[in-house]
C-alpha positions as CSV (number, residue, x, y, z in Angstrom):
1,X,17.6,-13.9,16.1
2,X,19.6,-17.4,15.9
3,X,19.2,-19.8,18.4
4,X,22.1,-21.3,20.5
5,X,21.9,-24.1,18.1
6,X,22.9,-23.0,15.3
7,X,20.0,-23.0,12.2
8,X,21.5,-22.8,9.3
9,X,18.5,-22.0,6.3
10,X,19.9,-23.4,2.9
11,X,18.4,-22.4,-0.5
12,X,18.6,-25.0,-3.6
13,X,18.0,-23.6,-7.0
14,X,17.4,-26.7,-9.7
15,X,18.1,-26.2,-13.1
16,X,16.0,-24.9,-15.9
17,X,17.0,-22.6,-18.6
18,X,14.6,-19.6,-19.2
19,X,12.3,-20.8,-16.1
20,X,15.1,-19.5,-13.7
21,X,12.6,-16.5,-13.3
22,X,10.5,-18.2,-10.9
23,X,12.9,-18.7,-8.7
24,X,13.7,-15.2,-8.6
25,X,10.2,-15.2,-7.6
26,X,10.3,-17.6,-4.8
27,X,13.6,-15.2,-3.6
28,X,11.6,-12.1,-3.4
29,X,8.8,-14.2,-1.2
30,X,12.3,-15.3,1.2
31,X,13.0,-11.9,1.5
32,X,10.1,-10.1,1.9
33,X,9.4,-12.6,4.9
34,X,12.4,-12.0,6.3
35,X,14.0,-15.5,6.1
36,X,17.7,-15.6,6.6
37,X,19.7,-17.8,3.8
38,X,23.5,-19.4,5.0
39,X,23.8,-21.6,2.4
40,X,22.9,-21.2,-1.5
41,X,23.2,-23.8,-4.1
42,X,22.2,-24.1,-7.4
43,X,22.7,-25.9,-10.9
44,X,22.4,-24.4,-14.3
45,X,20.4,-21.4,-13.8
46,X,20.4,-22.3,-10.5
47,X,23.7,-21.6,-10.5
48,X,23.0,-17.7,-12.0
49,X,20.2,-17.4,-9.6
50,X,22.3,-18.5,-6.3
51,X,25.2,-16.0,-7.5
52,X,22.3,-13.8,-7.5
53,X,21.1,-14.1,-4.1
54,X,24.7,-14.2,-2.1
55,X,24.7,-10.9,-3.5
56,X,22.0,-9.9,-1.8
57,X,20.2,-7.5,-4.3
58,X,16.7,-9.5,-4.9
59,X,15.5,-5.8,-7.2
60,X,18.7,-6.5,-9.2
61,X,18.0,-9.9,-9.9
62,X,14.5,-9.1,-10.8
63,X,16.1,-6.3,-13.1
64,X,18.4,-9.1,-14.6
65,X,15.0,-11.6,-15.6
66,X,12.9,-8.1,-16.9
67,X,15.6,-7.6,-19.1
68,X,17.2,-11.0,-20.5
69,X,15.9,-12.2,-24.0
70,X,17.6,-15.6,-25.9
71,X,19.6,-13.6,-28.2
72,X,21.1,-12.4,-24.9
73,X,21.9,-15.1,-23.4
74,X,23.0,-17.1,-26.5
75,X,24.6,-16.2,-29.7
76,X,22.0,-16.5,-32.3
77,X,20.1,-13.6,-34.1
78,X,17.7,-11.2,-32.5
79,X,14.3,-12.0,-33.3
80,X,15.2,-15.2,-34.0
81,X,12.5,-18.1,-34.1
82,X,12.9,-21.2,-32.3
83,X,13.6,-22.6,-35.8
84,X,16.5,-20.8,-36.2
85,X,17.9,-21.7,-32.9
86,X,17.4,-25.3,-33.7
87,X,19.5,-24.6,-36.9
88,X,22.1,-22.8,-35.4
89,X,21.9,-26.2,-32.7
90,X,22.4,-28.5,-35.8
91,X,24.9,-26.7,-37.8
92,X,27.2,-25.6,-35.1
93,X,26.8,-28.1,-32.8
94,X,25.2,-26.1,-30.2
95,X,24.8,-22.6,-29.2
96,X,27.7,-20.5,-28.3
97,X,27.4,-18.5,-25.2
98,X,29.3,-15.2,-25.4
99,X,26.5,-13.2,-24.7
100,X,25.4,-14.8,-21.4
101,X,29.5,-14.1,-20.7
102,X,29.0,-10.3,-21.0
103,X,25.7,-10.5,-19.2
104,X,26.6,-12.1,-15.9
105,X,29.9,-9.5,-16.4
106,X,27.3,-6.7,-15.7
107,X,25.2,-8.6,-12.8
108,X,27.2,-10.8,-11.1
109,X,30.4,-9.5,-8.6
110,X,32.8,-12.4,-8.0
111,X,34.2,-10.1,-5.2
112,X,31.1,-9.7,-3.8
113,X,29.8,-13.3,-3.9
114,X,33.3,-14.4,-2.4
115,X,33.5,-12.0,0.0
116,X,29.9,-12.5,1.3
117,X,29.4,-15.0,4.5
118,X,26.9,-17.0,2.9
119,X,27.8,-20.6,1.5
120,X,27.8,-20.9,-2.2
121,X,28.0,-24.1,-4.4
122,X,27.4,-25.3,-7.9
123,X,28.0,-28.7,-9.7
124,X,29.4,-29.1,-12.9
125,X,30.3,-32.3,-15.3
126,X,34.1,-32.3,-17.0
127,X,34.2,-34.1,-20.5
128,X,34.8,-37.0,-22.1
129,X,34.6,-38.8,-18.6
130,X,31.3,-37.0,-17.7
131,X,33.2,-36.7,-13.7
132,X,30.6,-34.7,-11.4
133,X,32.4,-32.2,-9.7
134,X,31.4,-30.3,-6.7
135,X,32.4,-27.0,-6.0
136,X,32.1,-24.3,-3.3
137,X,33.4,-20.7,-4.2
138,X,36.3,-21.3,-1.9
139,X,37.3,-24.1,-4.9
140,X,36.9,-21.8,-7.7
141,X,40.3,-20.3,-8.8
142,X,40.2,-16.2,-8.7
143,X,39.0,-14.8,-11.8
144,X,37.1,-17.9,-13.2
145,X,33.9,-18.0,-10.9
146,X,31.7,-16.8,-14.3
147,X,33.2,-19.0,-16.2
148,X,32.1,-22.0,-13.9
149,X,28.9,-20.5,-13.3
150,X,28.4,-20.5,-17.5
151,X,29.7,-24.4,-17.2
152,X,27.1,-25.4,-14.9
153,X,24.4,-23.8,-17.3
154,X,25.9,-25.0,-20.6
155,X,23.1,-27.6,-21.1
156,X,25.0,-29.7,-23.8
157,X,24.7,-30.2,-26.9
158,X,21.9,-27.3,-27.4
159,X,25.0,-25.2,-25.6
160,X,28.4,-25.3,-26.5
161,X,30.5,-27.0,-23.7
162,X,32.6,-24.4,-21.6
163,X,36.5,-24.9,-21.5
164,X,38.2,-23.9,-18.4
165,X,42.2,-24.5,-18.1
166,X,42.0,-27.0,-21.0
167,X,38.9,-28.8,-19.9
168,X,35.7,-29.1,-21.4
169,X,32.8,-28.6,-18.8
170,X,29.0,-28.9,-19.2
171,X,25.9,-28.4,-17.3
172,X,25.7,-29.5,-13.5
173,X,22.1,-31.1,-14.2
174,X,24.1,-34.2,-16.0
175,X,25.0,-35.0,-12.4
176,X,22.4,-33.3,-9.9
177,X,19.8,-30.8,-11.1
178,X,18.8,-30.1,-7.2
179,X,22.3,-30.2,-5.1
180,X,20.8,-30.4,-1.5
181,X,23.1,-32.5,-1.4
182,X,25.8,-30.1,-1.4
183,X,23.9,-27.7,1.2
184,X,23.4,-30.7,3.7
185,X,27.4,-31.0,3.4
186,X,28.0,-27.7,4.8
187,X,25.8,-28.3,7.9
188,X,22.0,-27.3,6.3
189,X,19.6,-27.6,9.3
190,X,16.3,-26.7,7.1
191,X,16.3,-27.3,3.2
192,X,14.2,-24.8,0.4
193,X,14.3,-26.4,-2.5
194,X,13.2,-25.5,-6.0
195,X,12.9,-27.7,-8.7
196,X,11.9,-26.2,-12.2
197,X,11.6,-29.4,-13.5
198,X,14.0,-28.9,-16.2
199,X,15.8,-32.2,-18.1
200,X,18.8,-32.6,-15.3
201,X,19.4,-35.3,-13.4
202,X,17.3,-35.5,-9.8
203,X,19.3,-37.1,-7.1
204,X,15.6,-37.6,-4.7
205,X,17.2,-39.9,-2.1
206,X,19.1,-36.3,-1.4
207,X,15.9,-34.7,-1.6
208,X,13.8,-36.9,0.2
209,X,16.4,-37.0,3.4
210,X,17.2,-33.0,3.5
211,X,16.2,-32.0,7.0
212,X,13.4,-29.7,7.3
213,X,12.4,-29.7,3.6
214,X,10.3,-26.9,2.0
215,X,9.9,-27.8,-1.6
216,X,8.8,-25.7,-4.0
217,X,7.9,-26.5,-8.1
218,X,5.2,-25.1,-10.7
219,X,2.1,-26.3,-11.3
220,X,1.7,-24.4,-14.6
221,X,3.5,-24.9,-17.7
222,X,6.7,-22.4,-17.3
223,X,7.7,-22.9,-21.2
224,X,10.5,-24.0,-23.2
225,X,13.7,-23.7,-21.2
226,X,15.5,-21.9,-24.2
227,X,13.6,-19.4,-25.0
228,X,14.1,-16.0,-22.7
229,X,10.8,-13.8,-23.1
230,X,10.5,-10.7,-21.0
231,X,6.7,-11.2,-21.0
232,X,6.8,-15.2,-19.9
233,X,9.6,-14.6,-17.1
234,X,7.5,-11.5,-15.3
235,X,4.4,-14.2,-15.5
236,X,6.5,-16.6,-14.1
237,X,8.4,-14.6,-11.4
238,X,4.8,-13.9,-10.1
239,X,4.0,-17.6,-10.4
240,X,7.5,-18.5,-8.3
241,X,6.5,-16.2,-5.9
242,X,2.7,-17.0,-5.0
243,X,4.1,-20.8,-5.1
244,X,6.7,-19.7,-2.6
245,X,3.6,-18.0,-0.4
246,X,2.1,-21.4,-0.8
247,X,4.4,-23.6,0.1
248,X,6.0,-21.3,3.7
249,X,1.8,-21.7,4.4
250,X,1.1,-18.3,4.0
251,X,-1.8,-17.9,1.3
252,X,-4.1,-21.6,0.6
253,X,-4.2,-22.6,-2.9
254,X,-2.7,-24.9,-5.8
255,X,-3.2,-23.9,-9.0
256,X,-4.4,-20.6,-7.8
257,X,-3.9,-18.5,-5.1
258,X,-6.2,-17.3,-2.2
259,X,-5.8,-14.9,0.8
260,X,-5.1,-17.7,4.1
261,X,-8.3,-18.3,5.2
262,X,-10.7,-17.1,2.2
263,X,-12.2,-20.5,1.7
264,X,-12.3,-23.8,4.6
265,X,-10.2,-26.2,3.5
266,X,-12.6,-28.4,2.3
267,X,-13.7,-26.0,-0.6
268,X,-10.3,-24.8,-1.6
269,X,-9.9,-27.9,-4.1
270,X,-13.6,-27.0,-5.6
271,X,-12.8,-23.1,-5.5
272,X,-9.0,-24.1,-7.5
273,X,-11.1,-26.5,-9.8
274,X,-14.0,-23.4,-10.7
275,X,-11.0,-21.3,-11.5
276,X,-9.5,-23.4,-13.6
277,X,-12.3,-24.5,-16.0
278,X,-13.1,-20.7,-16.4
279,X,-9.5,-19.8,-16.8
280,X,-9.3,-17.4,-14.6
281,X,-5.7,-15.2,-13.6
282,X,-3.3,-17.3,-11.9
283,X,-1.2,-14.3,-11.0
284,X,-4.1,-13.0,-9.3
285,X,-4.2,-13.4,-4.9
286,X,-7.7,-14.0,-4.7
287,X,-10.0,-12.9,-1.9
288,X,-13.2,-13.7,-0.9
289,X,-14.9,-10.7,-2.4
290,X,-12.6,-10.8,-6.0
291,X,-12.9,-14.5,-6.3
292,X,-16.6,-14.9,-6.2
293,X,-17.2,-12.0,-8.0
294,X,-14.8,-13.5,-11.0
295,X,-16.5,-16.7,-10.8
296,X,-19.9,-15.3,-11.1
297,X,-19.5,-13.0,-14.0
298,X,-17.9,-16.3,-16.1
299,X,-20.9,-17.9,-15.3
300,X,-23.0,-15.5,-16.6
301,X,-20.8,-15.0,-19.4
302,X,-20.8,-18.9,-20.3
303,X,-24.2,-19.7,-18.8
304,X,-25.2,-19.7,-23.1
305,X,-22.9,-22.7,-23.3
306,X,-24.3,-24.6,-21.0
307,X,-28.1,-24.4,-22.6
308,X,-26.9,-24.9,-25.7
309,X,-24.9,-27.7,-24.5
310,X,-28.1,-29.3,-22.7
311,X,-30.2,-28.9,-26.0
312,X,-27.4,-30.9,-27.9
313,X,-26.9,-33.4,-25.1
314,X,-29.9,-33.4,-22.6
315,X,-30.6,-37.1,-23.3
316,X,-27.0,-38.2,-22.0
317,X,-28.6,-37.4,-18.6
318,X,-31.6,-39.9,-19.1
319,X,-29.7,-42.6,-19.9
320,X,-30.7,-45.2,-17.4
321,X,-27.9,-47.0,-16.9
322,X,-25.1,-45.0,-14.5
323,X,-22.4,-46.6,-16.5
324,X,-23.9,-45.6,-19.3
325,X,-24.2,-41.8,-18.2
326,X,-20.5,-42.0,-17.2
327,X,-19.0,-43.2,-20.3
328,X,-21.4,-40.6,-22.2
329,X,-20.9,-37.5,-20.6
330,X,-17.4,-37.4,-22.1
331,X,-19.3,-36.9,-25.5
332,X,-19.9,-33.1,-24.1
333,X,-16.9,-31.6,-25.5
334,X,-16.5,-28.1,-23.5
335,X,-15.6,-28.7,-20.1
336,X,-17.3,-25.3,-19.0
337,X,-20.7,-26.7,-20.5
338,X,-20.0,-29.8,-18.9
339,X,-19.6,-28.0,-15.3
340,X,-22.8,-26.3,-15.7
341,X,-25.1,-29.1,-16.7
342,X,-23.3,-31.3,-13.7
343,X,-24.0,-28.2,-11.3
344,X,-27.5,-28.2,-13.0
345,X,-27.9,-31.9,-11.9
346,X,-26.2,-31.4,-8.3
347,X,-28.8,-29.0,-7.7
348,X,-31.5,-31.0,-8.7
349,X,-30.7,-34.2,-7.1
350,X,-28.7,-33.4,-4.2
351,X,-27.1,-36.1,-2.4
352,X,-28.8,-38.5,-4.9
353,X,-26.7,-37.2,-7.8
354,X,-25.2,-39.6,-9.5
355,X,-21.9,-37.2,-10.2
356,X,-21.5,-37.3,-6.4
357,X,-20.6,-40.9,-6.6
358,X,-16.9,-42.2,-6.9
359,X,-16.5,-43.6,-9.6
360,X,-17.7,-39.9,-11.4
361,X,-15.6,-38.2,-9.2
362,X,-12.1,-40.3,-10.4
363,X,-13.6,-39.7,-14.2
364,X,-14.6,-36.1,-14.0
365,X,-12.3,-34.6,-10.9
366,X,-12.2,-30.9,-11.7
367,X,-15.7,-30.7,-13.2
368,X,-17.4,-32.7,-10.7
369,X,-15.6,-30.1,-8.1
370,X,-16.0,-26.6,-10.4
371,X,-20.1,-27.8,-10.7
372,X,-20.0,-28.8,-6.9
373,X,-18.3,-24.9,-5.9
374,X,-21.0,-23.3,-8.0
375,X,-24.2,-25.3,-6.4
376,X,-22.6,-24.1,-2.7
377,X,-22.2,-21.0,-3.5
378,X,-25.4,-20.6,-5.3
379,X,-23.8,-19.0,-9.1
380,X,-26.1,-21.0,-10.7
């Protein structure tokens, strides 16, 4: 139900390339919670992804990211190496983009998407003057909404610059990679924004001001933004999806992802540190149970690591000097071994540890917490 002042929900899609699957990610988490979009914007693949969602069909567009590969999207070989796409860059000035055409042909229904209630906008930049223009679908002549859509993602010069009408257009990003701006035009009263952190343009005094801002963006490296890999964008749609969770409040986490409530606060960053130095699954919602149990089998798994580790360096710790010890420590190479023979010495010393101090802490941040986690909950 809407209140009698009128909330409008807007959803802002930043540009990207190939990373565009987490925000088909973040999507599905909108929809399975049952939040109501009125106004979509988007740049680049932004722009593919917004189409996308006034359509209304979040298993399509997961369909659409399971499915696209680079040859798909751009006109080069398939099974072509990132060598060859940087020849095909060189020699012809850029990639051509025939193949995206026919691919938002079969996804994308400008009927459907002008027909649909929701607000939809996208920027794109007009050559030689590099002119920002702003448009809604109610701007787009009939018949041509693809072909601005594939203007706002022609990321210039890796892709060939679209012409429309006799003029040349590139991507939106040149101008605004995240258009809240556009979505606080047409009356936004609460602001989702994902940024993908692509090469675009960020306009953050737009970003900063949008009213009742959600804002969502990786933490994990989401790969090169021209390469399309089925395997990387079903990794990442999970990722956009958990981050989406994270940032609406609904599971705890950063880098990983935990059931609301698993750990207090106060642990979470220690728990999030352990998992990262023993790499675990960030696709994974962890609870209670499953996240201990994880964390104890890498320990037993590494544990060798860190006796070998305290034969090698066991006289770093005797050093008298703190500085000394500090400065040192970094000599042990594997942060793992490093974790355990710092969990070794919280559990000795206790409060008196040395690695407890601050000046440790600011040198060794996600050790220091990883050895910390394992001393509380007793894996060592």
């Amino acid at each position: 139900m809407r209140s009698k002042k009128q909330k409008k929900v807007a959803l802002v899609l930043g540009g990207g390339g190939s990373r565009g699957a987490y925000e088909a990610g973040v999507w599905q988490a909108l929809t399975e919670l049952g939040i109501e979009i009125d106004i979509v914007t988007g740049c680049s693949v932004g722009a593919i992804n917004a189409a996308m969602v006034v359509q209304g069909n979040v298993d399509l567009t997961a369909q659409l990211w399971r499915e696209i590969e680079t040859h798909m999207v751009f006109d080069v070989p398939e099974g072509s190496q990132p060598i060859e796409y940087a020849r095909e860059i060189v020699f012809n000035h850029g990639a051509g983009t025939s193949g995206l055409k026919g691919l938002l042909t079969k996804y994308i229904d400008e009927d459907v998407v002008r027909n649909s209630p929701m607000v939809y906008g996208i920027p794109v930049v007009s050559l030689p003057t590099f002119d920002a223009h702003y448009l809604y679908k109610e701007d787009i002549p009939s018949g041509k909404m693809i072909d601005f859509i594939i203007a706002s993602a022609s990321a210039f010069p890796a892709i060939h610059s679209c012409e429309i009408d006799g003029v040349d257009y590139i991507d939106g990003g040149y101008a605004d990679e995240i258009p809240v701006g556009m979505a606080v035009k047409k009356g936004a009263t609460h602001v989702i924004a994902v940024n993908l952190k692509g090469m675009g343009v960020v306009r953050h005094e737009t970003l900063e001001t949008a009213p009742n801002l959600v804002y969502i963006e990786p933490k994990w490296d989401l790969g090169s933004i021209l390469i399309f890999d089925k395997a990387n964008s079903k990794r990442i749609l999970r990722l956009g999806y958990l981050d989406a969770m994270k940032a609406l409040g609904l599971i705890d986490g950063t880098y990983f992802s935990f059931a609301k409530g698993t750990f207090p606060k106060t642990i979470l960053k220690e728990a999030d540190a352990c998992a990262k130095i023993f790499e675990l699954d960030p696709l994974v919602l962890y609870t209670n149970e499953i996240f201990l149990e994880k964390i104890s089998d890498a320990a037993r798994t590494f544990n060798h690591e860190a006796k070998e580790a305290l034969d090698k360096y066991g006289d770093v710790f005797s050093l008298q000097s703190p500085k000394e010890l500090l400065t040192n420590i970094r000599n042990v190479a594997n942060p793992r071994a490093l974790t355990f023979l710092i969990a070794y010495n919280l559990k000795e010393k206790g409060t008196q540890s040395i690695f407890l101090s601050r000046a440790a802490v600011k040198l060794l941040p996600d050790i220091i917490h990883a050895a910390s986690f394992l001393v509380k909950y007793q894996l060592i």
